[in-house]
Every structure is written in structure tokens, then in C-alpha cells.
N, C-alpha and C positions, 0 to 999 in steps of 0.2 A: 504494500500500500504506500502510494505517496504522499510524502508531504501531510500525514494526517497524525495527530494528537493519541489516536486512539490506539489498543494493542487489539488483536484478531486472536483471544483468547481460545486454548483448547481445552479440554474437560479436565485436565491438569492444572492449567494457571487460573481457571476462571476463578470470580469471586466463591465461596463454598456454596450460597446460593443458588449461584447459576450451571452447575455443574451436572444437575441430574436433566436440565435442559438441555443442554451443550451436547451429553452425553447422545441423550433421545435421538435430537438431530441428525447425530452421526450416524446413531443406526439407521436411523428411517434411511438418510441421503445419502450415506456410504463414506460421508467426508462432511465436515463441520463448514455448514455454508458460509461466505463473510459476513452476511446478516447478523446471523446469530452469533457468532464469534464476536464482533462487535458490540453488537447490543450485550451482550454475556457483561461487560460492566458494569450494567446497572440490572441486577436481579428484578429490580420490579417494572422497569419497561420490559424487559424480554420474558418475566411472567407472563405480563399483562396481552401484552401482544399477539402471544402461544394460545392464551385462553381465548381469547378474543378471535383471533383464526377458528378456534375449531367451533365457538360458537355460530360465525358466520356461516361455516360449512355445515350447522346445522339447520339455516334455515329454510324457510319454504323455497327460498330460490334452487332454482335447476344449477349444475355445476356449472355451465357453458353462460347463465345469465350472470352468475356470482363470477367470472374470468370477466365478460364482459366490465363488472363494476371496477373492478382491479384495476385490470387494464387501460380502462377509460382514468382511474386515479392516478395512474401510475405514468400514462404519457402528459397528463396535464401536468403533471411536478416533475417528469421529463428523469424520471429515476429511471436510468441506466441498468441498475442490476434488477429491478422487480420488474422491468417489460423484458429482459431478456429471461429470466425465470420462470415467467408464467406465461412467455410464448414457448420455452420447452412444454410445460404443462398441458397446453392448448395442442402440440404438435402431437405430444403420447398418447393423448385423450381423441387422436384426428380427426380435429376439428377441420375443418373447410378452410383449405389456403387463402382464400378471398376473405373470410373473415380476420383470420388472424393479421394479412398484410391492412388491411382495411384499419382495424387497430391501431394498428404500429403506426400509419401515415396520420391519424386523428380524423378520418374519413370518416363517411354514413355507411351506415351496413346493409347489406341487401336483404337483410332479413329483416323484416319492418318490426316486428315484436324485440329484436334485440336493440334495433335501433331505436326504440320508445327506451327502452332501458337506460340505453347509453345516453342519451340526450337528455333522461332526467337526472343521470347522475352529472353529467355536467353542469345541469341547473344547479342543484345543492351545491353543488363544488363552485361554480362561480357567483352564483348569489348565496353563499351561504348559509345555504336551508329557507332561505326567504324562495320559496316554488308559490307560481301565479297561478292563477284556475286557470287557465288555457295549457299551461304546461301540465299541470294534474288530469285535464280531462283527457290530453293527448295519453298519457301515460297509462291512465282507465281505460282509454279508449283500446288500448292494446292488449288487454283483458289483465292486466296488472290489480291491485289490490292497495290499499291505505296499509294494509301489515304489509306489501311489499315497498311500499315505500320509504316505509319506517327501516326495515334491512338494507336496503338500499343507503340509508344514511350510519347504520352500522357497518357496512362494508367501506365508505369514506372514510368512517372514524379509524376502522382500524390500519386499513392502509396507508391512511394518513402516518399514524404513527412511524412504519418502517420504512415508506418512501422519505419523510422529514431523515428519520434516524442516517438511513444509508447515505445519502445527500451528505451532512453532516459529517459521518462518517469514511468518506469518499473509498469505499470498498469498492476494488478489485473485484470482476466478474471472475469465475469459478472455473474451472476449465469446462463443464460438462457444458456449461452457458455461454460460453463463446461464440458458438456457432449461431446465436442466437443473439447477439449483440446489438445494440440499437443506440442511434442518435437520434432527436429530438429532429423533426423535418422543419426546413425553413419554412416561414408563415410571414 
């Protein structure tokens, strides 16, 4: 890592808190992502954030709506390691190349139901959480739900979190995530 304040902690150095974290990661990923290496400093953002994932990935949202949310957070704060991360995710899961590049460029999707999705999660994201009734009825109008809305702003909050963090942080993509590497497209 460049130039960055932080250490990219292993289940060894991490603080003792964050250690059965750090640890998980590794098994799940096969290798301690920079994410959570990083974040491993502070036991209760990297708690928080853990818990906070797996609640989102409990909610009513379909997996491919809950990527969209991501992803849509993740190129508007233009985070490097979580568009390359959860476009591997999107690719294992094969999803539709048209969607995924569509993502990545901050494009409309051709799927009208994911594109009511993505378009309210940029409302929240740029106004917000201040959403107008015209954007609420488009988002209804796409057979969405008020409890999906409300996940919808849980899925901001928490990605908020790790996009802010990684930023911060100026982690190094992973080797697995290279291939998947992304710059923020001129606008």
C-alpha cells in the first residue's frame, strides 16, 4: 500500500478484537482481503460492517438487486476496490455482461426493474434520503415496496461505510480482483 497511515493487518497483528474477523475472512476468501485487513484496526467499524453485510444479504432484496445497490454506491464514491470486488461477484454469480459493464460506466440498465432500483439508490445517495413522490412512484411503479426502500437505504448505509473506509485507506486491489479493476469514467 502507498503512501497510506494504515497497517493491512493479518489474524496475527490485528487488534485481539478483530482477529476472529480477520481470521473468518480468510477462510471464507482464501486470503485476508485489504478491506478487512485494514479496517481490522478498528474492531468496531469492521464489526459493525460484517454484521451489517450479512444483514443486508438478509433482506427481501434479490442478490442481483442488493449488487445493483452496491455497485451503484460504490461507483458514485468511485471506490476502486469494492467495484472491482463485486464485479468479480456479479461475474461468478453470471450475471449478464451488459449489466455489469453498464454499472461500471454509471449507465441505465436495460432491465427496467433494476434500473428503478439503481436510480433510487442514487436518489438517496444524492439527495440524501430526501426521495420526491415522483421518484417513489417510479420506484413502486416497478413493483418495489416502502420495506424495499427502506433496505435500499440500509444497503447505502452500509456500503457507505467500506467505500468511505477503503478511500481512506487507499488499499491495494487483491490479486484475485485485478482482472476486474476499474476507474471512475470521465463525466
Amino acid at each position: 500500500m502507498t503512501d497510506s497511515p494504515f497497517t493491512l493487518h493479518t489474524p496475527e497483528t490485528a487488534p485481539e478484537a478483530s482477529r476472529p474477523m480477520v481470521e473468518g475472512a480468510r477462510k471464507n476468501f482464501g486470503f485476508v482481503p485489504g478491506p478487512v485487513a485494514a479496517m481490522a484496526e478498528s474492531p468496531e467499524l469492521l464489526g459493525t460492517f460484517m454484521k451489517a453485510v450479512g444483514t443486508f444479504d438478509q433482506t427481501s432484496l434479490e442478490m442481483l438487486e442488493r449488487e445493483v445497490v452496491v455497485l451503484t454506491v460504490a461507483t458514485y464514491v468511485e471506490c476502486h476496490y469494492c467495484v472491482a470486488m463485486h464485479s468479480a461477484t456479479l461475474t461468478r454469480q453470471q450475471a449478464p455482461a451488459e449489466l455489469l459493464a453498464a454499472l461500471r460506466e454509471k449507465a441505465p440498465l436495460a432491465d427496467a426493474r433494476l434500473e428503478a432500483i439503481r436510480q433510487f439508490t442514487l436518489t438517496v445517495l444524492t439527495q440524501h434520503g430526501q426521495v420526491g413522490k415522483e421518484e417513489f412512484d417510479a420506484f413502486f411503479a416497478a413493483g418495489y415496496t416502502r420495506r424495499n426502500a427502506l433496505e435500499v437505504v440500509m444497503g447505502v448505509g452500509t456500503y457507505t461505510m467500506s467505500t468511505f473506509a477503503n478511500r481512506m485507506t487507499a488499499v491495494e486491489l487483491d490479486p484475485p480482483f485485478v482482472p476486474f479493476a476499474w476507474e471512475a469514467p470521465a463525466e
